[in-house]
C-alpha positions as CSV (number, residue, x, y, z in Angstrom):
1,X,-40.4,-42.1,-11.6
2,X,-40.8,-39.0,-10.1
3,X,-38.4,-39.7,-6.9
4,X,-36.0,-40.4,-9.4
5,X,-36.4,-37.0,-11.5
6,X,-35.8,-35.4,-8.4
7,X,-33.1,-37.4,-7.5
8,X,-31.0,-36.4,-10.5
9,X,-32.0,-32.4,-10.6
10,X,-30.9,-32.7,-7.0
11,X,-27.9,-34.4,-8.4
12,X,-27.4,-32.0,-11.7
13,X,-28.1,-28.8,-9.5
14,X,-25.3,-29.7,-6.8
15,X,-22.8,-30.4,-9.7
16,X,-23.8,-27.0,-11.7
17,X,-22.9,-25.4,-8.1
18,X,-19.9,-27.2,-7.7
19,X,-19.0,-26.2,-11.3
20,X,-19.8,-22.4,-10.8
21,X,-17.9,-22.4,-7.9
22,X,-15.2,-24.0,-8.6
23,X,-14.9,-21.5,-11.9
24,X,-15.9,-18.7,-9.1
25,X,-13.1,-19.6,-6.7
26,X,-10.4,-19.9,-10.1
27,X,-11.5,-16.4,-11.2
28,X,-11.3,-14.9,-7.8
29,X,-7.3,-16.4,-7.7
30,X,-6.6,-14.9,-10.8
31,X,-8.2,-11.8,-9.4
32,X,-6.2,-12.2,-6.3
33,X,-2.7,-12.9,-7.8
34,X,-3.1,-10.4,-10.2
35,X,-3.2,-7.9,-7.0
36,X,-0.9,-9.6,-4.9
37,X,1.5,-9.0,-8.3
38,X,1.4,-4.7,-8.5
39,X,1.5,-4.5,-4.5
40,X,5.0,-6.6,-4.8
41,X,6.4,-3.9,-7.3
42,X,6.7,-1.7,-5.4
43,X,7.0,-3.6,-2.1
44,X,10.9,-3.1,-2.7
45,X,11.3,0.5,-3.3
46,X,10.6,1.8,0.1
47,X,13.2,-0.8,1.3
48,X,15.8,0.8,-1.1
49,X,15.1,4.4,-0.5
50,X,15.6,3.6,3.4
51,X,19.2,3.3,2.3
52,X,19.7,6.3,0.5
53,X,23.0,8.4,2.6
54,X,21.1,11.4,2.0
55,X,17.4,10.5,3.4
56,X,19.1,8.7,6.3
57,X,21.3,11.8,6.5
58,X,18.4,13.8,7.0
59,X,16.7,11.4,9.6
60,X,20.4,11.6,11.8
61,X,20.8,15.2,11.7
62,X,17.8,17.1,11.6
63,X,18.4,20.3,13.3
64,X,21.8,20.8,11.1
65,X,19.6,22.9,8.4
66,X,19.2,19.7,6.1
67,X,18.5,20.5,2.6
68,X,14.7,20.1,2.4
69,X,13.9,21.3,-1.1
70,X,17.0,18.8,-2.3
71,X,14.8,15.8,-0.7
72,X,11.7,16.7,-2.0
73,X,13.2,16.7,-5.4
74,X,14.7,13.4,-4.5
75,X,11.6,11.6,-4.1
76,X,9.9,13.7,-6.4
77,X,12.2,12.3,-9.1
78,X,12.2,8.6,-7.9
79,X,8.4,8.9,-8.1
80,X,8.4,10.0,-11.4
81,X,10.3,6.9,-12.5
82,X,8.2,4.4,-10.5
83,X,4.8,6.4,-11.0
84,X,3.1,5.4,-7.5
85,X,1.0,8.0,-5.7
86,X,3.5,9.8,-3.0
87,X,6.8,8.6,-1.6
88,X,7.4,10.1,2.3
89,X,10.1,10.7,4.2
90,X,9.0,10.6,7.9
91,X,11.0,11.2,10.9
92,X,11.4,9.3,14.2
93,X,8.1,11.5,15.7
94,X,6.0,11.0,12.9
95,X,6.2,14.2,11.2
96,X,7.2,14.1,7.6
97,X,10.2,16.0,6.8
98,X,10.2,15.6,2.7
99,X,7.5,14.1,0.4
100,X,7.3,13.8,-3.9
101,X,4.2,15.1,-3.5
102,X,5.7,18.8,-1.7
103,X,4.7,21.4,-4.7
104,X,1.1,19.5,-4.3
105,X,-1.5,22.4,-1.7
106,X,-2.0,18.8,-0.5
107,X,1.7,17.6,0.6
108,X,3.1,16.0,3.2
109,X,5.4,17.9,4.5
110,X,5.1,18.9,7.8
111,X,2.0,16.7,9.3
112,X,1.9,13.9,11.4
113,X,1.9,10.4,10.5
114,X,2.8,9.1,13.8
115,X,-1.0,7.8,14.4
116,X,-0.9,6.0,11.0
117,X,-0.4,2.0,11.5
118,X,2.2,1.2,9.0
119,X,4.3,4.2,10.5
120,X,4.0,2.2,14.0
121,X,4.5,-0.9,12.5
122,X,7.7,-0.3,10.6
123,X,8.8,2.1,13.6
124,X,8.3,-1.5,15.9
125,X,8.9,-4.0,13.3
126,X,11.0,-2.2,10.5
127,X,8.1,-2.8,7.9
128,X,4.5,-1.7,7.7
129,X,1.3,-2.0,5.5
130,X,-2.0,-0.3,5.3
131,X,-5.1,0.8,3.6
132,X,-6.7,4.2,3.9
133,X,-7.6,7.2,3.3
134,X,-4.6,9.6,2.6
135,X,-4.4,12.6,5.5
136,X,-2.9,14.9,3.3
137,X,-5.0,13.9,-0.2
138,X,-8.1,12.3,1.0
139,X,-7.5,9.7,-1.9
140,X,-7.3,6.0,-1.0
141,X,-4.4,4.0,-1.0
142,X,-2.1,1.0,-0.1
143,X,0.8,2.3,2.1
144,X,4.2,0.5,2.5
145,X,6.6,1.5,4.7
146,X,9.9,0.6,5.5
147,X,12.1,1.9,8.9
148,X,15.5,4.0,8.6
149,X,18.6,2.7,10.5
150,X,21.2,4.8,11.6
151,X,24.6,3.4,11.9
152,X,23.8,1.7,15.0
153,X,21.0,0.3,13.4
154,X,18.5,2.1,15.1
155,X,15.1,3.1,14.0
156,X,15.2,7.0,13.0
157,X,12.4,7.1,10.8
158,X,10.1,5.3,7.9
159,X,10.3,5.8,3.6
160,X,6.9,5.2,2.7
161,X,5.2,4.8,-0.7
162,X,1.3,5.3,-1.3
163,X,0.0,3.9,-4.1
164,X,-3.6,3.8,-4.8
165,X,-5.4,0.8,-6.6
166,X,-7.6,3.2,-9.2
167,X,-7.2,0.7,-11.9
168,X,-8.5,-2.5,-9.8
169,X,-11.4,-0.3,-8.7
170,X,-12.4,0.4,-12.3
171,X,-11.7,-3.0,-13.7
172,X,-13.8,-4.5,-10.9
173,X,-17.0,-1.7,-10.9
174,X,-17.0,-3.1,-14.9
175,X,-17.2,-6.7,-14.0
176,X,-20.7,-7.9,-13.5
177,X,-18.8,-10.2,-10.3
178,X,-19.4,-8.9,-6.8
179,X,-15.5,-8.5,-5.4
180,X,-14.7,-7.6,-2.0
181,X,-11.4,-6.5,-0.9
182,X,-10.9,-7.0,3.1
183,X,-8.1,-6.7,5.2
184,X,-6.5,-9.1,8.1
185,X,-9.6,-8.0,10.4
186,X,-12.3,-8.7,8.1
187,X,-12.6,-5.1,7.4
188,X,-14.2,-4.3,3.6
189,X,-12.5,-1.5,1.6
């Protein structure tokens, strides 16, 4: 009689796992998707900015005097209707040319991305993706980026739009779950 108790707890204990983590691996989905869902937003926006005459304008002729403060106001604007963190403007070397975030003591303007991974990527493979710490801002964020072809449809430069993840962070520090967000290398942000 006892061998047979501990036959079905054994038995009940193994489904009540099953059952939690099944429930577990549903919520962590949801969790997942719901992620996956605000990234693609603003996935596209980069891509349409890259065709904008006057940013690739800017990218082609850089020493003719281009109108700097009519950029900035540019993506200023467009980041005002899409409300992500910063949208850059970032030339061939790396260096950003124009940012929304250029009345900000912590713009862009004028440093050097060219270290940055999703500035190599999309400089190599016309698109790029990263999480990190901002250089300018010190605030954490998802960076998509998107290469600028000239006419010949060369790579002259990258549109890239930061946005940070703020309201996943908080929903998830509220939730009594343990989440972990990682990248492709197993690296925990």
């Amino acid at each position: 009689m006892l061998a047979s108790v501990c036959v079905i707890g054994r038995i009940a204990r193994e489904r009540a796992l099953h059952q939690l983590s099944a429930q577990t691996a549903e919520q962590l989905q949801l969790r997942a998707l719901a992620l996956q869902r605000f990234i693609d937003r603003y996935r596209v926006l980069p891509t349409v900015l890259a065709l904008d005459p006057d940013l690739r304008h800017a990218l082609e002729h850089p020493a003719t005097g281009v109108d700097a403060a009519a950029l900035n106001r540019k993506l200023e604007q467009a980041n005002g209707l899409t409300h992500v963190s910063t949208l850059t403007l970032i030339d061939r070397r790396g260096v950003a040319l124009a940012a929304s975030n250029w009345r900000d003591p912590s713009s862009n303007v004028g440093l050097d991305y060219s270290f940055r991974p999703y500035f190599q990527l999309a400089m190599a493979n016309d698109h790029g993706s990263f999480y990190g710490i901002g250089v300018s801002t010190n605030v954490a964020g998802y960076f998509i980026a998107e290469a600028v072809h000239d006419a010949g449809g060369r790579r002259i430069g990258v549109v890239v739009v930061k946005i940070t993840l703020d309201t996943f962070e908080q929903e998830w520090s509220d939730s009594a779950d343990i989440i972990l967000l990682s990248d492709t290398h197993g690296v925990v942000f």
